[in-house]
C-alpha positions in Angstrom: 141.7 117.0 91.3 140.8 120.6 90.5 137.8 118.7 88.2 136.6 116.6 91.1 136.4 119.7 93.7 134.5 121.5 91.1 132.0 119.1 90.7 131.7 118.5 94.6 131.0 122.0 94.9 128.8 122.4 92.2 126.9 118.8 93.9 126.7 120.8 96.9 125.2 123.9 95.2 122.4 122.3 93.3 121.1 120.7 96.7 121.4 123.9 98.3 118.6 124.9 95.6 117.0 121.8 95.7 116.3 122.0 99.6 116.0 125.7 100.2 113.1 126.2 97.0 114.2 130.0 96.7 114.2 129.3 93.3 112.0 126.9 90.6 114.1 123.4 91.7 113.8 121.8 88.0 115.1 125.2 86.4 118.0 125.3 88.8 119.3 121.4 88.8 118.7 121.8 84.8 121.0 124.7 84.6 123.6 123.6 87.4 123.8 120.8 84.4 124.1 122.9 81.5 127.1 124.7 83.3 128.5 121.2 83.8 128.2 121.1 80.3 129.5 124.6 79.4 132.6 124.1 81.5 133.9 121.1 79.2 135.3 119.2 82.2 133.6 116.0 80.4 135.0 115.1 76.7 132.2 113.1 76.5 128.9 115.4 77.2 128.1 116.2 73.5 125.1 115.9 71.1 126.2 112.4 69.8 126.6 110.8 73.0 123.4 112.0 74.6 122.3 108.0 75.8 125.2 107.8 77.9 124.4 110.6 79.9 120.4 111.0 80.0 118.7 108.0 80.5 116.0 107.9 78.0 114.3 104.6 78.8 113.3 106.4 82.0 112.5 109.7 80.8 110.1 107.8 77.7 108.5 105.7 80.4 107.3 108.3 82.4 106.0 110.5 79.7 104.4 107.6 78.5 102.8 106.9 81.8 102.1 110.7 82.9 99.7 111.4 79.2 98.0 107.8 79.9 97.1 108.6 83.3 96.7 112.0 81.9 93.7 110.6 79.8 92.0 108.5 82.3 92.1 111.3 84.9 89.6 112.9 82.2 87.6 110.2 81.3 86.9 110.9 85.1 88.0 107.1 86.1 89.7 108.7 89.5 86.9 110.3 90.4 84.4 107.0 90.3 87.7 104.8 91.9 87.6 107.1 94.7 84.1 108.1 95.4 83.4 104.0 94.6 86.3 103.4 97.4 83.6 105.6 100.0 81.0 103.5 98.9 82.7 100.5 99.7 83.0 101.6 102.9 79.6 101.6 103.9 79.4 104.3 106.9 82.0 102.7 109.2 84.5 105.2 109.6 87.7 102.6 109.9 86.4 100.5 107.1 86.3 103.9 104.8 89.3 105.2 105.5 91.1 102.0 105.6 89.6 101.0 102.0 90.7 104.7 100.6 94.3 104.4 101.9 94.8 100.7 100.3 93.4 102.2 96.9 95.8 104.8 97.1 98.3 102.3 97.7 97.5 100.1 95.0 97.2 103.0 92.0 100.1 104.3 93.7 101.6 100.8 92.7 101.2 101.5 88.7 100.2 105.4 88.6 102.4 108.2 89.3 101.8 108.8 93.3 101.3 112.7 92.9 98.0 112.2 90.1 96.8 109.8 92.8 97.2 112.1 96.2 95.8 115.0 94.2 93.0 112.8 92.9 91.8 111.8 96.2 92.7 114.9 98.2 89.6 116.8 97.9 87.7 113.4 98.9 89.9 113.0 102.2 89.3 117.0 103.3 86.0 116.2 102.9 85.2 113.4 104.8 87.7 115.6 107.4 85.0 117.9 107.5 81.9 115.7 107.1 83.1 113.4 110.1 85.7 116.2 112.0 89.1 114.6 111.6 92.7 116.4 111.6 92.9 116.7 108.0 96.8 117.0 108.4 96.9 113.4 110.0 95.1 112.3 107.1 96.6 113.7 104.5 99.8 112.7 105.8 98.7 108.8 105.9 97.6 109.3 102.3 101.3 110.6 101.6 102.7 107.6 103.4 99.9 105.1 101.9 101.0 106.2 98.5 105.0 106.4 98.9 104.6 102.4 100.0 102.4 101.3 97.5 104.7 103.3 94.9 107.9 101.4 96.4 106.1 97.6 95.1 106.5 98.0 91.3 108.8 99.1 89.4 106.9 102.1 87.6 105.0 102.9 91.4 107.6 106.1 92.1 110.7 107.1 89.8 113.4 105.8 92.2 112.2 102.3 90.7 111.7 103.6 87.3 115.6 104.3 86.9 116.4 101.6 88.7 114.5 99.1 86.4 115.9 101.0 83.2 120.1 100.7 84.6 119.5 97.1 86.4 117.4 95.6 83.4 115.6 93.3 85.8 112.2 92.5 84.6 108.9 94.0 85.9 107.5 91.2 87.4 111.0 90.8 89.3 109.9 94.0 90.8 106.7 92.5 92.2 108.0 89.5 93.3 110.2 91.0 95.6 109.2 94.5 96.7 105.3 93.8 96.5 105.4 91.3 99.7 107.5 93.8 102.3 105.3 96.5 101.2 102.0 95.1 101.8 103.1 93.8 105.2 104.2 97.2 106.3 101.1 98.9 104.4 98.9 96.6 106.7 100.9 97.4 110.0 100.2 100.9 109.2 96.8 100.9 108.1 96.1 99.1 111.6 98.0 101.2 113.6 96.1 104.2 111.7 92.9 103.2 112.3 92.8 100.7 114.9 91.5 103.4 117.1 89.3 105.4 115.2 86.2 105.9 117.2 82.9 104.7 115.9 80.3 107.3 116.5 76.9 106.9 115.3 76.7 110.5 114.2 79.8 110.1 112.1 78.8 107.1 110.7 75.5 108.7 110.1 76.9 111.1 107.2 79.1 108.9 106.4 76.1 106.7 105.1 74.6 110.0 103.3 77.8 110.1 101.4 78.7 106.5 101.0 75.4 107.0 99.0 76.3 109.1 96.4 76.9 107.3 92.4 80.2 106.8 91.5 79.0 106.3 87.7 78.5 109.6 87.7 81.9 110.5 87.6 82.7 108.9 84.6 82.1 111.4 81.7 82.4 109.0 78.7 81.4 105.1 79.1 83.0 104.0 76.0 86.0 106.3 76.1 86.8 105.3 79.4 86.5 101.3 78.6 88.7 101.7 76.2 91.5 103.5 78.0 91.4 100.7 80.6 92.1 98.1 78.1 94.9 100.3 77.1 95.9 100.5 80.4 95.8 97.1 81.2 97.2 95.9 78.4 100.3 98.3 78.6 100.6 96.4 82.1 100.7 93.1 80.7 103.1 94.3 78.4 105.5 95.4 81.0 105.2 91.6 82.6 106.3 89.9 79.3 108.5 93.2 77.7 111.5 90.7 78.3 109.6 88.2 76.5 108.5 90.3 73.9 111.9 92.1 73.8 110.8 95.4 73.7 112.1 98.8 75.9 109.8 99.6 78.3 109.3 103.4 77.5 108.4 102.1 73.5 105.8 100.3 75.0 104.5 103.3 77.2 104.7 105.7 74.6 102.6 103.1 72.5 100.5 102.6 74.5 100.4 106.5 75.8 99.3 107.3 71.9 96.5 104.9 71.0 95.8 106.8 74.4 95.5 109.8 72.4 93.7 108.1 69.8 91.1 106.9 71.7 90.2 110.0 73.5 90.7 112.5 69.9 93.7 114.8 71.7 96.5 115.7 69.8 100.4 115.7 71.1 99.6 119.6 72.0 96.9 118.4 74.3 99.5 115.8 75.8 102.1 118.4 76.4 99.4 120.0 79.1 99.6 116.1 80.9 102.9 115.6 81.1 105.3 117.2 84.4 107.8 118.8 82.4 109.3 119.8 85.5 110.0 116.1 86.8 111.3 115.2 83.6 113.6 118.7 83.0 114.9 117.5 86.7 115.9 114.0 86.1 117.3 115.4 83.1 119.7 117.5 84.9 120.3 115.2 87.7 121.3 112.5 84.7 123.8 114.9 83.6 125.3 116.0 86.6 125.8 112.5 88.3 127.3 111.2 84.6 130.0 113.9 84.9 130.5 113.3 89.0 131.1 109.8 88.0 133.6 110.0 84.7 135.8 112.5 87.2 135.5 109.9 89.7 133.7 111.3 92.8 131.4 108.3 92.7 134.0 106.6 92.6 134.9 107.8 96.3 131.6 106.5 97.6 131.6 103.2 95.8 135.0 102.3 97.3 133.5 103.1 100.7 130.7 100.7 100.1 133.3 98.3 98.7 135.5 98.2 101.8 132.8 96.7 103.5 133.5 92.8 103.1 130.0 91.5 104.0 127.5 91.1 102.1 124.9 91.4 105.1 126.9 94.7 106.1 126.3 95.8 102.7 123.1 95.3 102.4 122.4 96.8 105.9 124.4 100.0 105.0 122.5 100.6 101.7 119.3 100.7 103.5 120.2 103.1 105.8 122.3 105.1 103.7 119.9 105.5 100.8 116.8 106.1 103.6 118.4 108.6 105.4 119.7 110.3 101.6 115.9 110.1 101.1 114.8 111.7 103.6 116.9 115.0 103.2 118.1 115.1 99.7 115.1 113.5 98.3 114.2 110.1 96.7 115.0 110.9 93.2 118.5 112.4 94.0 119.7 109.3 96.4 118.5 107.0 93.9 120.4 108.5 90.7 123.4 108.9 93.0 123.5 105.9 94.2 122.7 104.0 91.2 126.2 103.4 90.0 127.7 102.5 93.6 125.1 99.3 93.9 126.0 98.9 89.8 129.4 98.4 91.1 128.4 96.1 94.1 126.0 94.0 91.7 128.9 93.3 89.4 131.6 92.2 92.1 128.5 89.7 94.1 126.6 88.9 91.4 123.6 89.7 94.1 120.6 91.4 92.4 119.3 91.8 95.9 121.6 95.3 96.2 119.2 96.9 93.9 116.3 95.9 96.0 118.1 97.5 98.9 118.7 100.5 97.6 114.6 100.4 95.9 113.1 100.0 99.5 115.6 102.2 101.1 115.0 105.5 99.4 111.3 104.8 98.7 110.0 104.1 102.2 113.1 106.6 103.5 111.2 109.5 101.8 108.5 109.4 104.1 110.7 111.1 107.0 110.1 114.2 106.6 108.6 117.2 103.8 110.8 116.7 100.6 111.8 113.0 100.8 109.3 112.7 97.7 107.5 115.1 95.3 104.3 113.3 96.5 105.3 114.7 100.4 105.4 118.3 98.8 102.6 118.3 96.7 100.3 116.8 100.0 101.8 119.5 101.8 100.8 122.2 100.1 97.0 120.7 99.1 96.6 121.1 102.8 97.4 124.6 103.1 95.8 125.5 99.7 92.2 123.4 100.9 92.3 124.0 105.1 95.3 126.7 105.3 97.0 124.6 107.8 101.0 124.5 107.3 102.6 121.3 108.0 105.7 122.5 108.9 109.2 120.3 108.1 109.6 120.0 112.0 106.4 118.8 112.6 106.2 116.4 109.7 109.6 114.8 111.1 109.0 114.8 114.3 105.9 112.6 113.4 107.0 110.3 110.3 110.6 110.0 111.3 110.0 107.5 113.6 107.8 105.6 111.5 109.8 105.5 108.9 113.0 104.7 110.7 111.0 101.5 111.5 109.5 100.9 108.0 113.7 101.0 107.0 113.8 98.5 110.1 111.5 96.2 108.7 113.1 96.4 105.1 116.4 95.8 106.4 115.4 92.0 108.2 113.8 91.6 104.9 116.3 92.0 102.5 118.7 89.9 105.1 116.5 87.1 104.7 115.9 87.4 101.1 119.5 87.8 100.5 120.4 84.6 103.2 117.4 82.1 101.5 118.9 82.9 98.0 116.0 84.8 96.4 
């Protein structure tokens, strides 16, 4: 008992940093877990069981991903995807921004969503200045763009990341049945967005004189940059078939993140600048501290509440609600990695993969409530104080998105009732 109030506590402390920020979040979750560690209430934490408790396939995964986007990003490749994304808009204001938000979206879909908000920031606040829009509003649609387009694949945001490396459902699985809900609801938005935009000739004017500019001048290295894309592409495939093939899905990022490397004449030293130690050092901790809350038995509490429920509908219902609202206030990540053994639980006793979709949709598109549902919502946050010195306050950012993304949970809720009643 004594071991299961401890750790309760100790959850409860390490959200207290993770929501207040008085102190470097990463840094604090990692040493809450090192505590955990020091305190011996698990047998098991120890050097030769280190797989059980940090999940490596994710952690490999992601570093993979972060030094390959990492690479690209200096080839310059963002830079000509988004000014080429202006172009394509052709001086109508709704065309623009509606092409810019789907291209976040979609590299939101297979890069990490923070690279892609910061990549396209600086284009957003200017066509905020160029054509006078509210540059929060806008950078708060790009948030929400990516966040959806990062809930339809399995390597889009890292709640789908460690919940393709515990459920060992394939890739494609992922796209098959989060892709569909999320471009519905990324067209619903991107309509409701922009639907009313007003068509000025004087905006659309500049917008003309900046549609003009050449996106090939963005790319520093032709060749380079060719060849990273058929890295790139090819690690894709590889996730698509890595059942197939029989390979782990962080061997074939790493791979693929070191002919990266290769290519582009950087050494592992060079990599280390790419990589978010800080996201990693987190889920590290987080690992660690839900492994111990779950061999003491406090997830066990939680996953017998969720088992009392009988239906399967019910269930279904309740872990998109649950893991949205979890989202919204403790964060994406944390919701996810808690949660993760409950719906293991769930999956086993039903035999119903569609649990794990639940939970995916849930705390992805849940995140977009309010100011720290996703790293991606923080990092937007503070571009637009650092670029316009407007604060977006947590208030005003619910008071906005809450309602839109209690319907976004609204829409994946009928969706996961009907996947779950057709048999998919």
């Amino acid at each position: 008992m004594f071991s299961q109030i401890f750790m309760i506590v100790l959850f409860c402390v390490t959200y207290y940093f993770i929501l207040s920020s008085k102190f470097k979040t990463s840094v604090m979750v990692f040493l809450m877990a090192l505590l955990v560690s020091f305190t011996g209430i698990s047998k098991t934490m120890n050097l030769e069981n280190l797989s059980r408790f940090i999940d490596f396939n994710t952690i490999g995964l992601l570093m993979g991903m972060m030094i390959i986007v990492g690479m690209l990003k200096a080839a310059g490749f963002f830079q000509f995807v988004a000014v080429y994304a202006v172009r394509l808009g052709k001086g109508d204001i709704r065309r623009t921004l509606s092409i810019i938000m789907i291209v976040v979206a979609l590299l939101s879909a297979f890069l990490d969503n923070v690279t892609t908000v910061l990549i396209f920031a600086p284009i957003l606040l200017f066509i905020c200045d160029v054509v006078d829009l509210d540059p929060v509003n806008l950078m708060t649609i790009a948030i929400v763009a990516s966040n959806i387009g990062g809930a339809s694949t399995m390597i889009g945001d890292p709640p789908n990341i460690i919940i393709g490396s515990v459920s060992k459902l394939s890739f494609t699985s992922f796209i098959v049945h989060l892709a569909p809900v999320a471009i519905i609801i990324l067209m619903l938005q991107v309509y409701a967005w922009f639907g009313g935009v007003s068509k000025d000739e004087e905006i659309q004017q500049k917008l003309r004189q900046l549609a003009a500019t050449d996106p090939k001048a963005a790319i520093i290295d032709k060749k380079k940059t060719a060849a990273l894309l058929i890295v790139f592409l090819s690690v894709i495939t590889a996730f698509t078939l890595h059942k197939v093939l029989g390979y782990e899905m962080s061997l074939i990022s790493m791979a693929g993140a070191t002919i990266s490397l290769l290519i582009f004449g950087k050494s592992f030293e060079d990599a280390a600048k790419e990589v978010e130690w800080d996201t990693l050092f987190f889920l590290i901790g987080l690992f660690m501290i839900t492994y111990v809350m779950r061999e003491v038995g406090v997830i066990g509490y939680l996953a017998n509440a969720f088992a009392s429920i009988r239906s399967q509908y019910l269930l279904l219902t309740a872990l998109v609600w649950f893991s949205g609202f979890a989202a919204m206030f403790l964060s994406a990540v944390p919701a996810t990695v808690v949660l993760v053994p409950v719906v293991q639980s769930l999956v086993a006793a039903y035999s119903n993969t569609n649990f794990w979709w639940a939970l995916s949709l849930g705390a992805s598109l849940g995140a977009n409530g309010t100011t720290i549902g996703a790293a991606v919502n923080i990092v937007g946050v503070s571009l637009v104080k650092k670029y316009t010195n407007k604060t977006i306050s947590f208030a005003d950012f619910s008071k906005k998105m809450m309602p839109k993304s209690i319907l976004m949970l609204a829409v994946v809720n009928l969706y996961v009732i009907v996947m779950n009643a057709i048999g998919w």
